[in-house]
VEXNURO-388731 format. One record per residue (C-alpha): x, y, z; residue number from 0. Coordinates in steps of 0.05 Angstrom, whole numbers, plus 5000, padded with zeros to 4 digits. Layout:
# residues N
<<X; Y; Z>; NUM>
...
This chain:
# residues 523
<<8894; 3094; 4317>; 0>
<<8840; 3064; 4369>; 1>
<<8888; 3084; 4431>; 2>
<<8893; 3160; 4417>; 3>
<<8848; 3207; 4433>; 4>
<<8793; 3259; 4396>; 5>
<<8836; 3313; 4384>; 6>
<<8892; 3273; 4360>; 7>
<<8835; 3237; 4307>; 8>
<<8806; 3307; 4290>; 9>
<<8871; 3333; 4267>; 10>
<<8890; 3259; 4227>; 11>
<<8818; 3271; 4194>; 12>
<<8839; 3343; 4170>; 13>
<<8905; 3324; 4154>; 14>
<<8877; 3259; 4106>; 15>
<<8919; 3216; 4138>; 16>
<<8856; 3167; 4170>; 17>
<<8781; 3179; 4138>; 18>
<<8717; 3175; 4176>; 19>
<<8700; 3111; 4142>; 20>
<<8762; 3069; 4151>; 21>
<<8756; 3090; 4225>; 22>
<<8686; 3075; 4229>; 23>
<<8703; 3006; 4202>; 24>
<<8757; 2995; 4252>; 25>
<<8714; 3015; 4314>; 26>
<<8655; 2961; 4288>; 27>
<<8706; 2912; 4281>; 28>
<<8738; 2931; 4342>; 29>
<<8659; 2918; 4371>; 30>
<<8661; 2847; 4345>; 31>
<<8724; 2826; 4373>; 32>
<<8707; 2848; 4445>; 33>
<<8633; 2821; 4442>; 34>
<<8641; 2777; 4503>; 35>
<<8653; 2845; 4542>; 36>
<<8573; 2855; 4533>; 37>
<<8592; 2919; 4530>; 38>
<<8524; 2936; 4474>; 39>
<<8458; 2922; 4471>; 40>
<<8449; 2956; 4404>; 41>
<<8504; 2955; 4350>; 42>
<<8475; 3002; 4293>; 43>
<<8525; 2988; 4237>; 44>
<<8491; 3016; 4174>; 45>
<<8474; 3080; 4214>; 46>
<<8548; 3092; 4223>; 47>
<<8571; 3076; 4166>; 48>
<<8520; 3119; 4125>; 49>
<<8537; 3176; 4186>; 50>
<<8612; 3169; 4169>; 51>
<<8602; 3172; 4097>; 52>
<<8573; 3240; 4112>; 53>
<<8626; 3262; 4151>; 54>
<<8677; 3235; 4100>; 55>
<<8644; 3278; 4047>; 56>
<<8647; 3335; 4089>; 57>
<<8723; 3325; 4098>; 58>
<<8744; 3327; 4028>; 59>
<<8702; 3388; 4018>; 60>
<<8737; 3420; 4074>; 61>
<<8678; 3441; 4118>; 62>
<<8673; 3394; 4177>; 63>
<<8620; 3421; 4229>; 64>
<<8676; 3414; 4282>; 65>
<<8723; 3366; 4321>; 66>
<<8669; 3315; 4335>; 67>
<<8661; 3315; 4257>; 68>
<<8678; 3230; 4246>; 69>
<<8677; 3212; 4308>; 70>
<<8654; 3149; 4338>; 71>
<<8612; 3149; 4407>; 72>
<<8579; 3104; 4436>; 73>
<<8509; 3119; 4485>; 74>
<<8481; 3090; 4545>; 75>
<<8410; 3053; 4537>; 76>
<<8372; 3094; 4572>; 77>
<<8378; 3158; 4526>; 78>
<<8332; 3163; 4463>; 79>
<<8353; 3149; 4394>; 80>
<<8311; 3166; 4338>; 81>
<<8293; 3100; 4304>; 82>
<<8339; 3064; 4352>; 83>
<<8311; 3024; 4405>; 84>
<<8321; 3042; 4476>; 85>
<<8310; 2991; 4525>; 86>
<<8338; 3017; 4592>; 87>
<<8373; 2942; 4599>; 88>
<<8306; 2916; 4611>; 89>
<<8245; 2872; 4600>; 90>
<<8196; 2923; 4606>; 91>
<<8229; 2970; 4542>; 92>
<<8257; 2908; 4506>; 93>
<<8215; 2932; 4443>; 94>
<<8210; 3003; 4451>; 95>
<<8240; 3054; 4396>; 96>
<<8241; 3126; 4408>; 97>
<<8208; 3177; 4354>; 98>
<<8269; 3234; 4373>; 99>
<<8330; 3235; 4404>; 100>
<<8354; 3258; 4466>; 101>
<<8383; 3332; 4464>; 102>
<<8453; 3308; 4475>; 103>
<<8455; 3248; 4433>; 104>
<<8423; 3305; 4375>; 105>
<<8479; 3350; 4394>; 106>
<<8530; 3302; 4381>; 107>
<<8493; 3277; 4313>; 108>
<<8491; 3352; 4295>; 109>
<<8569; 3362; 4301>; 110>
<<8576; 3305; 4256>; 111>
<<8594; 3240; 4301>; 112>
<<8579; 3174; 4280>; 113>
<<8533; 3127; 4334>; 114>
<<8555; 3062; 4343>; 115>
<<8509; 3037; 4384>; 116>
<<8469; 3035; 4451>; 117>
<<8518; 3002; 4516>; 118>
<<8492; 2957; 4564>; 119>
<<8483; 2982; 4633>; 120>
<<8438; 2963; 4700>; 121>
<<8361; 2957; 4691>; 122>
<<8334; 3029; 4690>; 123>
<<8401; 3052; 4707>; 124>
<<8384; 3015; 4785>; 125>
<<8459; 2993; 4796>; 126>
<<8526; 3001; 4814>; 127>
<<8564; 2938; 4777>; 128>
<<8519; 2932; 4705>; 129>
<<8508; 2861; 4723>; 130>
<<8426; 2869; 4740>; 131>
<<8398; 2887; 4669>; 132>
<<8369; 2834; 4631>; 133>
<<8415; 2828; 4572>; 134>
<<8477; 2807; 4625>; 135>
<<8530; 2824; 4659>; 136>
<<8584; 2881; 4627>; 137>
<<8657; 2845; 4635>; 138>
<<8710; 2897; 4651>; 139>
<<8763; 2897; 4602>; 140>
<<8828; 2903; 4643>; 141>
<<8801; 2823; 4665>; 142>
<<8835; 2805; 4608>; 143>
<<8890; 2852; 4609>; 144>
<<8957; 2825; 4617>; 145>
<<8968; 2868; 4689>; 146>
<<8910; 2834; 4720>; 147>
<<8920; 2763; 4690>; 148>
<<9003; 2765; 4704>; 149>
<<8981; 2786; 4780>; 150>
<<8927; 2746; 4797>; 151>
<<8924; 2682; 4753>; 152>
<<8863; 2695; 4727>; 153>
<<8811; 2649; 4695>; 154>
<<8781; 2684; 4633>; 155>
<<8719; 2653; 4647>; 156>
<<8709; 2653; 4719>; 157>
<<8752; 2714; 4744>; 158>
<<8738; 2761; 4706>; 159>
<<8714; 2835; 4742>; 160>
<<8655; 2884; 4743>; 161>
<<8646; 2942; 4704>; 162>
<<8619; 2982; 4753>; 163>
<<8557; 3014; 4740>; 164>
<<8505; 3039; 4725>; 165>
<<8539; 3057; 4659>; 166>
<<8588; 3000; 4659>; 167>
<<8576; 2995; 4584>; 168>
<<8598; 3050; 4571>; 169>
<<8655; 3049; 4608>; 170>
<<8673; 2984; 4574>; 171>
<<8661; 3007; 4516>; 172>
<<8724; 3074; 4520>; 173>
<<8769; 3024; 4559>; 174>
<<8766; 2971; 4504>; 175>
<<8778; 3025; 4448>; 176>
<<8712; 3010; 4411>; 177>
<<8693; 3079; 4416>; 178>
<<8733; 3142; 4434>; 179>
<<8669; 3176; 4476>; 180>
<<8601; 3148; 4509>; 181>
<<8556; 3175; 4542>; 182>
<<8528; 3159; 4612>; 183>
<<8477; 3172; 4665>; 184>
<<8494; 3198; 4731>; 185>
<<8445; 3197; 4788>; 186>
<<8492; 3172; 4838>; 187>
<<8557; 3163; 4809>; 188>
<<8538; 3115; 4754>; 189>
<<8592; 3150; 4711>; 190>
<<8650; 3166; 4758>; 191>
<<8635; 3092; 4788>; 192>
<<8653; 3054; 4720>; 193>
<<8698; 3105; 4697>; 194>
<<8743; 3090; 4767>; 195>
<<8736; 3011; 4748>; 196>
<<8760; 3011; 4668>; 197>
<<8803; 3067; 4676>; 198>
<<8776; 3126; 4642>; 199>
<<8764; 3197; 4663>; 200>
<<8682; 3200; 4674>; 201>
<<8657; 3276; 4686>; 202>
<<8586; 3286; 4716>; 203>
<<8571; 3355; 4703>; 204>
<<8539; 3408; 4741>; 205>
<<8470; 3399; 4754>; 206>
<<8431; 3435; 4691>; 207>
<<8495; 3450; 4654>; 208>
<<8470; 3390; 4600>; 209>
<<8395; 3381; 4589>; 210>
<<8365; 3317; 4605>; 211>
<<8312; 3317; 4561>; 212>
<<8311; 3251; 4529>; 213>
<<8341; 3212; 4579>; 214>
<<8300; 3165; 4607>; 215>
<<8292; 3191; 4687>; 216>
<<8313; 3157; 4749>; 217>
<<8311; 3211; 4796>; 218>
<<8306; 3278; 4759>; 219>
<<8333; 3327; 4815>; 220>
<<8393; 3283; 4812>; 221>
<<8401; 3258; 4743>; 222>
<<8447; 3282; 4697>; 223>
<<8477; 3260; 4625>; 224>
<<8550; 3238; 4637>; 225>
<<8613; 3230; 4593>; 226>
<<8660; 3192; 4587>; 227>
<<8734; 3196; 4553>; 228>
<<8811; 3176; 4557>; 229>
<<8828; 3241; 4570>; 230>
<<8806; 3306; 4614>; 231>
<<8811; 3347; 4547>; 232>
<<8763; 3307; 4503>; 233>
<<8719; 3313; 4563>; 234>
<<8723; 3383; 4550>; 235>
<<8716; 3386; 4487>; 236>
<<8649; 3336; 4484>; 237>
<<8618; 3390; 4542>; 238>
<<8637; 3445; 4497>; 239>
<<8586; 3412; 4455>; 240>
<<8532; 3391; 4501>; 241>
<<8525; 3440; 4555>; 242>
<<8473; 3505; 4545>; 243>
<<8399; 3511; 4552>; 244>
<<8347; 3466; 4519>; 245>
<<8273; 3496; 4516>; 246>
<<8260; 3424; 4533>; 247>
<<8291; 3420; 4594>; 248>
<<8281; 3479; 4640>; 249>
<<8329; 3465; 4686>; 250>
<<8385; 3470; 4632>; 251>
<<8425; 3540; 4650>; 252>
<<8441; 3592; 4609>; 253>
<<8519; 3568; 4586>; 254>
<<8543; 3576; 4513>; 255>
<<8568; 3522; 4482>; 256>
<<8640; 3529; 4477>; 257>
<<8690; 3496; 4430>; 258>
<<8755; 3515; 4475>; 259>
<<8803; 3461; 4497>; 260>
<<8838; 3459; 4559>; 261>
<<8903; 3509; 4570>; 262>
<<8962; 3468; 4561>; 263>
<<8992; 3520; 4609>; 264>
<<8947; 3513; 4668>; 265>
<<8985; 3520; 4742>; 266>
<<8956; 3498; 4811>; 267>
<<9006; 3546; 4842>; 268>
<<8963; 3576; 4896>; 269>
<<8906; 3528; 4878>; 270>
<<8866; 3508; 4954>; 271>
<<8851; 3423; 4951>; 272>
<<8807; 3401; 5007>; 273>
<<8820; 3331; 5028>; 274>
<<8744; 3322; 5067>; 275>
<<8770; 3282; 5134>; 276>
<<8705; 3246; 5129>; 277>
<<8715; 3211; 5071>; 278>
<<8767; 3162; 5108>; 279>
<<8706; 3116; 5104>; 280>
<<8701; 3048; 5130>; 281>
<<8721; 2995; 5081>; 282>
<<8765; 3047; 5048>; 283>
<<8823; 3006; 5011>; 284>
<<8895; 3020; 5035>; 285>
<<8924; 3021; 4968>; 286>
<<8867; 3068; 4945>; 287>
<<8886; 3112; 5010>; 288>
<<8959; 3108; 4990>; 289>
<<8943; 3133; 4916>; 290>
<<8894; 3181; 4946>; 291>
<<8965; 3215; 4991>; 292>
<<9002; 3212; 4930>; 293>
<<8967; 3244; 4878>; 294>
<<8959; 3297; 4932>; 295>
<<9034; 3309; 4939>; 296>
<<9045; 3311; 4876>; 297>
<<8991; 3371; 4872>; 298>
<<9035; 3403; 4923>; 299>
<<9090; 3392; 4886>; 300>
<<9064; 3437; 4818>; 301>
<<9045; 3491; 4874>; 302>
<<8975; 3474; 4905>; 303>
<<8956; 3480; 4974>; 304>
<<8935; 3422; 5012>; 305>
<<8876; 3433; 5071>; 306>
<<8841; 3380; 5106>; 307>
<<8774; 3407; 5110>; 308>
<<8704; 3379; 5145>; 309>
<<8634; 3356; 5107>; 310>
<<8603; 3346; 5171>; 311>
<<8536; 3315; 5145>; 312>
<<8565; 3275; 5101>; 313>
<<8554; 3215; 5142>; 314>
<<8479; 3216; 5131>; 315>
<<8493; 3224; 5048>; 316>
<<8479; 3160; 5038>; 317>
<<8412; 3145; 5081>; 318>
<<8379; 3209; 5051>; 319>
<<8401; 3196; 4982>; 320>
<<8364; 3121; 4986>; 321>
<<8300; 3161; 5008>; 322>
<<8302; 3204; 4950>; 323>
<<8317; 3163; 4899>; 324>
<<8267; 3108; 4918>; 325>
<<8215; 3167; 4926>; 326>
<<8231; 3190; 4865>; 327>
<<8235; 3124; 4828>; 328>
<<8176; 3105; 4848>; 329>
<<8135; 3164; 4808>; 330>
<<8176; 3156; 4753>; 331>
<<8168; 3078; 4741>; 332>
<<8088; 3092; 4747>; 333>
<<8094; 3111; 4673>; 334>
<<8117; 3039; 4653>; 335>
<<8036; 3016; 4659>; 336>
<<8033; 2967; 4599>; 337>
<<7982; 3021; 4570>; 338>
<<8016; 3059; 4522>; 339>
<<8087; 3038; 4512>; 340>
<<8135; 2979; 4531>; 341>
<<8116; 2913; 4554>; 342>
<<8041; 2897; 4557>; 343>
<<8024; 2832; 4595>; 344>
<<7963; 2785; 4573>; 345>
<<7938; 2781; 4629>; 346>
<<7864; 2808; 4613>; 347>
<<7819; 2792; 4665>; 348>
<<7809; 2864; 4690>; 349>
<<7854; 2924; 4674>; 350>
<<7878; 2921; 4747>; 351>
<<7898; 2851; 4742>; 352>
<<7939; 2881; 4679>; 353>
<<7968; 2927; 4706>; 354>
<<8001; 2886; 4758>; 355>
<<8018; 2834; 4721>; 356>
<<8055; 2876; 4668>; 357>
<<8107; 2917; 4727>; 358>
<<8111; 2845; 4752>; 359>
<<8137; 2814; 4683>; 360>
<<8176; 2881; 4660>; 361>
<<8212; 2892; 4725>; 362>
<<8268; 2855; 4756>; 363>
<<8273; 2851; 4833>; 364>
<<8319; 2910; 4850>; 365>
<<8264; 2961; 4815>; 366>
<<8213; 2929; 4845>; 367>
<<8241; 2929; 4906>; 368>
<<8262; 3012; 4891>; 369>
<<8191; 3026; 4881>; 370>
<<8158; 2990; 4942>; 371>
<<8212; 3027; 4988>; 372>
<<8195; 3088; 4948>; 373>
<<8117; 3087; 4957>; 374>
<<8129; 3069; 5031>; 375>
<<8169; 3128; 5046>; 376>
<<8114; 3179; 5005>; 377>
<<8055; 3145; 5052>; 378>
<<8019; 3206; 5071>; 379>
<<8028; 3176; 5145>; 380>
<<8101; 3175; 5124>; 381>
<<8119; 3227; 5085>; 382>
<<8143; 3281; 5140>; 383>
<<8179; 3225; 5171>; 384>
<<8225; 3213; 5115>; 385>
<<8224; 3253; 5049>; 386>
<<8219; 3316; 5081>; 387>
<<8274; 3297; 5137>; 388>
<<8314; 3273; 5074>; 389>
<<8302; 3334; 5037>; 390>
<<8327; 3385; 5087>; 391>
<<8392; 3337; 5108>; 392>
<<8399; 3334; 5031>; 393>
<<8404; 3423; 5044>; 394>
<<8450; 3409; 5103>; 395>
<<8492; 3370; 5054>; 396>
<<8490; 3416; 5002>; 397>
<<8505; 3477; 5061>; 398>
<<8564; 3439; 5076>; 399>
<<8606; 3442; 5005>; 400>
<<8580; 3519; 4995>; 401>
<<8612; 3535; 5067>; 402>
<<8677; 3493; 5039>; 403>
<<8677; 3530; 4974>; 404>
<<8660; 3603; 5002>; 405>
<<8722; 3592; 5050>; 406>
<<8777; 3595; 4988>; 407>
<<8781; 3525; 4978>; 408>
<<8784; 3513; 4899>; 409>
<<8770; 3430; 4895>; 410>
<<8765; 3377; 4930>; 411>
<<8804; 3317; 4928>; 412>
<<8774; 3247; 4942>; 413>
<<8768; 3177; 4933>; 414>
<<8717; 3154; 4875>; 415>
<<8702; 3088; 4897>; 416>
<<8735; 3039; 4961>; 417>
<<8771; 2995; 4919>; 418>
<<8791; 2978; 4853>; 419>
<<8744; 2923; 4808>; 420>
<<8709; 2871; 4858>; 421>
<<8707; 2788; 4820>; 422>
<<8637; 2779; 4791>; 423>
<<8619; 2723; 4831>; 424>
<<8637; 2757; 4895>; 425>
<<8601; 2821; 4874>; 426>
<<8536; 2788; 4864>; 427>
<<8540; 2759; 4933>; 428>
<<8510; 2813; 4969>; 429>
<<8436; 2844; 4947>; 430>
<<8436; 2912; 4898>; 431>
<<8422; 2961; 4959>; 432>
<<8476; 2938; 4998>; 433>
<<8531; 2939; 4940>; 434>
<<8502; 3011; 4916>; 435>
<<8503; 3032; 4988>; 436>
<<8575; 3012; 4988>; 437>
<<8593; 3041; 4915>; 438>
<<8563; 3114; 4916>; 439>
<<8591; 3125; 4976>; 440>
<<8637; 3182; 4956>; 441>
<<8600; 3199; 4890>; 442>
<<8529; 3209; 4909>; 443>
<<8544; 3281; 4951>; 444>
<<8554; 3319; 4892>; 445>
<<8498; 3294; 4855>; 446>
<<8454; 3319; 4924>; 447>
<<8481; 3380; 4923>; 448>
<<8491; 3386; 4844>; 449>
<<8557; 3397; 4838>; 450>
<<8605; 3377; 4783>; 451>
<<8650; 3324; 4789>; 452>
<<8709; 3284; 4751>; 453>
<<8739; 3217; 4760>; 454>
<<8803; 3202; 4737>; 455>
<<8851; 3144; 4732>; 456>
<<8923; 3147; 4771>; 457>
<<8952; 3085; 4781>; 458>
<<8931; 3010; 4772>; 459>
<<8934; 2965; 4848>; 460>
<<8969; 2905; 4861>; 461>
<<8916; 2865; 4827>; 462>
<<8932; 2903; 4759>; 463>
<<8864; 2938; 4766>; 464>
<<8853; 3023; 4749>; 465>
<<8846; 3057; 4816>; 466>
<<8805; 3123; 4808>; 467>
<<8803; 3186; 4841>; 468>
<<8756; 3243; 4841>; 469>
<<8750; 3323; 4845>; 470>
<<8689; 3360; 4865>; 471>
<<8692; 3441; 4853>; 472>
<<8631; 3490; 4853>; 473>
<<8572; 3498; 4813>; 474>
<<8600; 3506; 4733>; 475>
<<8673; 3499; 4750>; 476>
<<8680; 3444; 4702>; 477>
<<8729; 3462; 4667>; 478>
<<8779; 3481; 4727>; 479>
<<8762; 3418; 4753>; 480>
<<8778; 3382; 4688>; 481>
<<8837; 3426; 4672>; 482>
<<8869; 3400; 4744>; 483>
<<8849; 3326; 4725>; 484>
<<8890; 3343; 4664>; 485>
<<8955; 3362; 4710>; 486>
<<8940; 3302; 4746>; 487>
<<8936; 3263; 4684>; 488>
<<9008; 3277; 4664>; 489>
<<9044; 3273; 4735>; 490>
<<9012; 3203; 4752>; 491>
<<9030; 3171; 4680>; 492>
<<8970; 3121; 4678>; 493>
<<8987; 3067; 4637>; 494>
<<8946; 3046; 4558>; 495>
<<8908; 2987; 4572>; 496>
<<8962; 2957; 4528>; 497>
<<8927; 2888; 4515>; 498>
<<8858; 2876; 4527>; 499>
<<8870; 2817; 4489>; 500>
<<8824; 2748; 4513>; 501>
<<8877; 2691; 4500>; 502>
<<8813; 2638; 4505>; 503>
<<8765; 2678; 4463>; 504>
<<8820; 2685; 4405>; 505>
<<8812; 2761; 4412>; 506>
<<8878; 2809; 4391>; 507>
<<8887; 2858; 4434>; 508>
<<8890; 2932; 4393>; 509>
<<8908; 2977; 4440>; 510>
<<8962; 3033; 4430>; 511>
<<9003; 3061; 4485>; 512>
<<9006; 3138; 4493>; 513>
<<9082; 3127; 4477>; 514>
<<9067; 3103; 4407>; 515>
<<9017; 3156; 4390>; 516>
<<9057; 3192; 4342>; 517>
<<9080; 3131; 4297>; 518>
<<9007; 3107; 4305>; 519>
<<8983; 3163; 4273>; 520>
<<9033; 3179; 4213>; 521>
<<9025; 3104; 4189>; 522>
């Protein structure tokens, strides 16, 4: 029952054949057995079992508040939970606990899903691997899947892979069946990024389609609440729920929620794919390439037509996006002043002296370091220089998809990151900016221009390791774009997990492979 997915549990719920609580129970066991993942920071057991009660009760009285109604999710650390701390994977927050929630995370509640707990991720979401917060490193869970251990010989202990980040937690946390959804941030492809490296399809919506309000800001032009699945049609299904205006967030857009699933019938017969020439980046993996060519036969194949087209500024993506985000990092980190919330330092000899001391204990090096580059660049001897040269590349960047988009072409087709999973211990050897550099390389465009986006898995490489790609379509296509990663889904065949079993931890693997669904569920 762990392997399938949300509409297959919704419809086991209504049928009586699984209850809320005996699921809920499986998913916290499910949490214990896969601790050394590090997947959570915050494992609230009571609250999901009282939450699954509920929805249990609700069940046998026939009026579940819809398909969400008993199901487990899981939420990235840096969105607020009422009465649930939210520490943003760092020192500074270690102790905080918010007084509301977030407007997704109350969505979610409000359909009747049961929280299982917060998922580890980079400090203040400052990351591409989920290895810099200060509660450790997130373990990928296809490192101790038979594919990768049979290929490469693995060492549990000393080869295991990254997450990806920033939300490698929650990532972790789909791919190792302990929850069926989680929620993510994505500012630069801290969804899509993890979702690539364990395997699961990782949607960053259209820039004020979900409200932010609640999550916990790195760059707030750029940020947006991300999800997470193991298939394009929960995806849809968890946006149904999320996406619409918020009085609290007033860049939220005027959407109504929407309960529809994907059509099972959907064609790409006359459907335009872009394949952007300039994404044949440097350091661009030739397997990826390979499974990058394939998928886009295969779309050929069901009808599509294929188009290389040109996102001539693309180049510069990367460059401006550093000088935004640190820009805008650096206003929103002046909050964390040891006056009013978070970590308070003892220093006392002068409130200055305070001050400093507290960012200096609460922060790790990669947010100070975010922050310094960020007031440099917002020098008023400085400022024309870079954030405003940033800003109007970032409207040359954003020119460049509308004049792709207003020429026919439907979606693009791209890489999501250069490679599959990169070995902890040769991750860490280069510095944060230079690995996030490297990582958002093909997913931090569509957050400058606000576009939505979806990752999804297609094949695993040589190593045994998911290999992800991604589709970018116009502002609030969503659900075209998640209706072709559907198609995509069921030509390319992507293998269950199958065993994320740890032979030197003792853990069982519980995984269930989409070919076993049916038994699963009428045991």
């Amino acid at each position: 029952m762990l392997g399938v997915t949300i509409k297959e549990v919704s419809l086991a719920f209504r049928e009586g054949r699984m209850s809320p609580t005996e699921l809920c129970r499986k998913c916290l066991n499910r949490i214990r057995k896969m601790r050394h993942l590090n997947a959570y920071i915050t494992v609230t057991e009571e609250l999901a079992q009282k939450q699954a009660r509920e929805s249990e009760a609700r069940h046998h009285r026939g009026v579940p508040r819809g398909p969400l109604d008993g199901i487990p999710f899981a939420v990235k650390d840096n969105f607020s939970t009422e009465n649930v701390k939210t520490t943003c994977a760092s020192r500074m927050l270690k102790d905080y606990t918010p007084p509301y929630n977030a407007t997704v995370v109350q969505k979610l509640l409000d359909q009747g899903a049961v929280l299982l707990g917060k998922t580890n991720m980079d400090e203040f979401a400052m990351g591409s691997g989920s290895t810099d917060g200060t509660f450790g490193p997130v373990r990928n869970p296809w490192s101790y899947a038979a594919p990768y251990r049979e290929q490469t010989g693995a060492q549990p202990d000393s080869d295991w892979v990254v997450a990806g980040g920033s939300s490698g937690g929650s990532a972790a946390a789909v791919a190792s069946f302990t929850s069926y959804l989680a929620l993510g941030s994505d500012t630069g492809g801290s969804t899509r990024n993890p979702g690539a490296l364990c395997g699961v399809v990782a949607l960053k919506p259209t820039y004020g389609l979900v409200s932010r309000h609640g999550l916990i800001p790195l760059v707030n032009s750029m940020d947006v609440p991300g999800i997470m699945t193991r298939s394009a049609n929960d995806a849809a299904i968890v946006l149904g729920v999320l996406q619409g205006v918020d009085v609290r967030d007033s860049t939220t857009l005027p959407v109504p929620p929407s309960l529809a699933e994907l059509p099972d019938d959907f064609s790409v017969n006359g459907l335009r794919v872009g394949i952007p020439k300039e994404y044949h980046a440097p350091g661009l993996s030739p397997e990826t390439v390979e499974q990058w060519s394939r998928v886009a036969d295969l779309l050929e194949e069901a009808g599509a037509r294929l188009e290389q087209v040109s996102l001539p500024h693309t180049p510069y993506s990367i460059v401006c996006y550093h000088v935004l985000c640190t820009a805008e990092v650096a206003s929103n980190m002046a909050r964390f002043d040891g006056l009013e919330y978070g970590h308070r330092s003892e220093t006392d000899s002068s409130t200055e002296a305070m001050y400093a001391s507290t960012r200096h204990e609460g922060f790790n090096d990669v947010v100070r370091r975010r922050i310094l580059c960020g007031n440099y660049f917002l020098l008023k001897r400085n400022y024309e220089h870079y954030f405003v040269k940033a800003q109007k590349v970032r409207r040359l960047i954003a020119n460049d998809f509308t004049c792709v988009f207003s020429s026919g072409v439907d979606v693009l087709l791209t890489p999501t990151t250069l490679a599959d999973a990169t070995r902890y211990h040769d991750f860490t050897q280069e510095d944060n900016q230079t690995r996030s550099a490297q990582e958002d390389v093909f997913t931090q465009p569509a957050n400058i221009a606000g576009l939505p986006a979806v990752s999804v898995p297609v094949a695993l490489s040589r190593r045994g390791l998911p290999i992800g790609l991604q589709l970018i379509g116009p502002t609030l296509h969503d659900r075209k774009l998640l209706s072709v990663a559907q198609l995509i889904e069921r030509k390319v065949g992507f293998p269950s997990i199958g065993n994320c079993s740890d032979s030197h931890h003792g853990e069982s693997g519980a995984s269930e492979g989409a070919t076993k669904r049916e038994q699963t569920l009428a045991a």
